[in-house]
N, C-alpha and C positions, 0 to 999 in steps of 0.2 A: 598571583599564585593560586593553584586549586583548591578546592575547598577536599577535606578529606574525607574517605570514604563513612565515618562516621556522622560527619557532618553533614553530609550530603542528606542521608537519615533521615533525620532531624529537623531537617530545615522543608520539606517536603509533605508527607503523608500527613505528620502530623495537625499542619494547615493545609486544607484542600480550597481549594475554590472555583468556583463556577463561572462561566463568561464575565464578559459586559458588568465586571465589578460591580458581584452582586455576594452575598453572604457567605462564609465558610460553609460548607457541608460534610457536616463531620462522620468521617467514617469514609468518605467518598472518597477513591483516588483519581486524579485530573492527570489529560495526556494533551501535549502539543505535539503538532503537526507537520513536520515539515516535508515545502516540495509539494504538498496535499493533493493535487490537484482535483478533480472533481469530486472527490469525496468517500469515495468505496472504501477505503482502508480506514475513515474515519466514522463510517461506519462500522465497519468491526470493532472497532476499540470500544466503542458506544455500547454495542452489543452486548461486548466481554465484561460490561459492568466500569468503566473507565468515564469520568466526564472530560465533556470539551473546554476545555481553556482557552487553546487559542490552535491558530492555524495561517500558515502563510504557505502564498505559491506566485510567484513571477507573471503569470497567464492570466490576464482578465478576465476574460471567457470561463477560466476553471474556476477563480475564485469565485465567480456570480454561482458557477452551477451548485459549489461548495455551500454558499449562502443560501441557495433554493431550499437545502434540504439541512442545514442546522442554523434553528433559528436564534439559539442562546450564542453563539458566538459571530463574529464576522471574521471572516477569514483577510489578512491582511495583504495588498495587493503591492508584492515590491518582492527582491529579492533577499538571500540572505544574511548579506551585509548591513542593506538597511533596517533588518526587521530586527536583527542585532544591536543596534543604536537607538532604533526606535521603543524597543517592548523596555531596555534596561535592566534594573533587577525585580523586574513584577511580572519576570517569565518562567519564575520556578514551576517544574510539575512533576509530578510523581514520574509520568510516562514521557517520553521522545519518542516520537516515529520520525523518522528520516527514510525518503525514498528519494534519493539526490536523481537528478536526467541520468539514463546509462547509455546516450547514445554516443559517448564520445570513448565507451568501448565496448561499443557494440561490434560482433562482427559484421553487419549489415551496415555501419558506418559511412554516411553518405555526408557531414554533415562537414560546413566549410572548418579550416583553421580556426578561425574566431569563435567561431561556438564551439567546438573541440573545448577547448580551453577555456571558456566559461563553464560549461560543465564538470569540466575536471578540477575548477575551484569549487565548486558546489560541492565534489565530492568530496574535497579536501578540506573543507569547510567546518568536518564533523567534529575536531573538539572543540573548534569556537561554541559550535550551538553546545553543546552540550555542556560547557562552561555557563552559557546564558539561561539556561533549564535547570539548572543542577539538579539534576532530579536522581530518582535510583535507579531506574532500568533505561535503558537504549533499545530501541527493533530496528536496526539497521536492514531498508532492503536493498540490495544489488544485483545487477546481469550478472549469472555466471560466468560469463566471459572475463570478471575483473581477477580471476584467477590463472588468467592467462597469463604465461610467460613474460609481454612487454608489459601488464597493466600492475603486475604481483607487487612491484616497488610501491605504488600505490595505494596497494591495497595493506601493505607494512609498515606505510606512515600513520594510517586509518588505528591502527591496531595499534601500535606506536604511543598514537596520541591518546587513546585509551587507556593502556596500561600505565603512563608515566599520571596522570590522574588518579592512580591508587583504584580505578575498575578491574574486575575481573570480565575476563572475555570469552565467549565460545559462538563457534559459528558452523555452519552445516550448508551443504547445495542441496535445498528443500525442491521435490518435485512435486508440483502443485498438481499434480492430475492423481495423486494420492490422497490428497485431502479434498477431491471432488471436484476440480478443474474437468473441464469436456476435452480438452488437447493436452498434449504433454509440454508441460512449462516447466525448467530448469531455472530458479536464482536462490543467490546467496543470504541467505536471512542469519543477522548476525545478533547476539545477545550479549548486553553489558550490564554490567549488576554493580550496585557500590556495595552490597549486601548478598542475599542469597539467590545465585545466580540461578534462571528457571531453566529447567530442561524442555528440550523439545519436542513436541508434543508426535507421539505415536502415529501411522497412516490411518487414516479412517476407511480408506476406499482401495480396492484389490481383489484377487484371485481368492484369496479366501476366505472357507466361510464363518469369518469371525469378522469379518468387515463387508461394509456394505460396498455393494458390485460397483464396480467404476462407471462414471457414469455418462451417457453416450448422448449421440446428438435429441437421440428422441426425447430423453428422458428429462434434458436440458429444457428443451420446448413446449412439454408437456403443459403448462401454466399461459403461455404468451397469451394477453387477451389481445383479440382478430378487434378489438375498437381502440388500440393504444396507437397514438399519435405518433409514434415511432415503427409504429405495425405495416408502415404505406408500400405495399404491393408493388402498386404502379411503376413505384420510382427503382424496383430492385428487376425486372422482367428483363431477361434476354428477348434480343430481337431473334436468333437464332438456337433451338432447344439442344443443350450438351447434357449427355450423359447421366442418369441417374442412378445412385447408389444406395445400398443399403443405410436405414438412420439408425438401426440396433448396432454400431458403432463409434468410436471417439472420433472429433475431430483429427483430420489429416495434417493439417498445420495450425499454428501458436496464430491469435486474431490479431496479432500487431506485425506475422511474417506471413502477409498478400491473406489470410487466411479471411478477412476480411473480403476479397474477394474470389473468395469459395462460392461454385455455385451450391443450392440446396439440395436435399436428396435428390428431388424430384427435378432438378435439371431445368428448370423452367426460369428457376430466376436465381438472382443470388440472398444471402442473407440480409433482413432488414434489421433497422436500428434496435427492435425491441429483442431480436434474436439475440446480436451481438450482447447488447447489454444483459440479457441471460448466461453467456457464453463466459462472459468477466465477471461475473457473482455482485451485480448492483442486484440492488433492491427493484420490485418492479415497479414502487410508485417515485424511485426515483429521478429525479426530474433535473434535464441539461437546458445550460444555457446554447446559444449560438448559433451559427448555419449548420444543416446537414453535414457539413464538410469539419467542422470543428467538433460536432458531436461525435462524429466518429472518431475523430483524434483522441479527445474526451478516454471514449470508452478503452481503445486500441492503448492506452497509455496506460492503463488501471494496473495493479495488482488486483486478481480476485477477491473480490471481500468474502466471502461467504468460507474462501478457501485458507485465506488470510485469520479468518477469526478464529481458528485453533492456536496461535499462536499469542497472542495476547492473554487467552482463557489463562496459557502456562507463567506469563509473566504477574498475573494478579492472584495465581495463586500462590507464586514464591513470597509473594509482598505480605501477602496472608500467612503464610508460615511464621514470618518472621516476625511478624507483628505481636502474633501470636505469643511468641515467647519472649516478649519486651511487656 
């Protein structure tokens, strides 16, 4: 049976703890990770004042790159069944991140039967974890496409299983090129509170002048250092030169729809490893594991972090509210 939304409370903030079962840190609230893969999202949380507890993702590749860049935890390499069996009840945390695979309803859906359906347990997966975390907030992310007509049952059991756990829910189709995305990105960022539910954090980036200008390819690349291991020239040159465009403009397509294989303004070559990873909001000393081929995947599967960490900021301030008056 669930634990109730009081309980939930209670059993959480009040003990915090740190990786690799090491001491309370009191005052601290701890988020787990799930789906993680290489780490961008777990870097916001980090940022927003959140510690790492724990973190799991299916991909060996992600979890190495995950471990490159947070040394207090190891990120656990299995999926979410096992990691359900395995962690027990020593998986409490203040925070859940859940970014389940969306490509089994994507519209770009390429993916056989079989992984359809692994995926779509992944997504359905979400009140087991959440039972396994009891924690007080959820950041649920999704394609927006899970609001599509055949996906909506789906997305009602999701919500379903939420509410019947005594959570309050709200959710929104957040456009991440308002909060400082280079292309326009469409998904569902969903919020669960066993307490004071956070609101969604305001655009930062637009048309006007109370927010900072949207931000374009130049502005994106402004920073890349020309000696970054991911910077490699060579390996991005057209044999034949197409077209060059204005860079005081946003990206023309999302980096995980062919946008990836955008040539650059300058028509000469296409984007390199260190561009992209600018383009997705990683860190720039953040550091992948695997082949060229895998790092791209890596990057091309991210939620933006940079774009991502307003929203966290909203969920550790509701925790903060509420603590407040306890």
């Amino acid at each position: 049976m669930s634990a109730s939304a009081a309980e939930l409370a209670s059993k959480t903030s009040r003990l915090t703890l740190s990786g690799k079962g090491s001491d309370p840190i009191p005052g601290q609230y701890t988020f787990g990770a799930g789906f993680c893969g290489a780490g961008g999202t777990s870097w916001a949380l980090q940022e927003a004042g959140f510690k790492a507890k724990w973190a799991f993702d299916n991909w060996d590749v992600a979890c190495e790159s995950h471990d490159l860049n947070f040394k207090d935890i190891t990120c656990c390499r299995m999926g979410w069944a096992k990691f359900i069996r395995t962690i027990g009840s020593t998986g409490c945390v203040d925070v859940l991140h859940l970014s389940p695979p969306p490509q089994w309803c994507s519209k770009r859906n390429m993916q056989g039967k079989y992984n359809n359906e692994m995926y779509r347990r992944c997504f359905l997966a979400t009140g087991s974890l959440v039972d396994t975390a009891q924690c007080r907030v959820l950041i649920f992310e999704a394609a927006d496409s899970i609001l599509d007509p055949e996906h909506v049952p789906h997305f009602r059991s999701v919500v379903h299983d939420l509410t019947s756990r005594n959570y309050s829910v709200r959710w929104r189709i957040a456009h991440m090129d308002e909060y400082g995305t280079v292309y326009k990105r469409k998904c569902l960022i969903l919020f669960t509170a066993a307490e004071n539910l956070p609101v969604f954090p305001s655009p930062t980036h637009g048309t006007s002048t109370s927010l900072e200008k949207p931000t374009t390819i130049e502005s994106a690349l402004k920073d890349v250092n020309f000696l970054d291991d991911l910077h490699n020239l060579k390996d991005v040159l057209y044999k034949k030169r197409k077209p060059h465009y204005p860079a005081d403009r946003s990206l023309p397509k999302c980096v995980f729809e062919d946008g990836a294989n955008l040539a650059h303004p300058g028509g000469i070559r296409q984007f390199t490893l260190a561009e992209l990873r600018e383009f997705q909001g990683f860190q720039r000393n953040h550091k992948f594991a695997g082949t060229i081929t895998e790092i791209r995947e890596q990057i091309d599967n991210a939620l933006p972090g940079t774009a991502f960490l307003n929203f966290p900021k909203k969920c550790i301030e509701a925790m903060k509210e509420t603590d407040r008056k306890q």
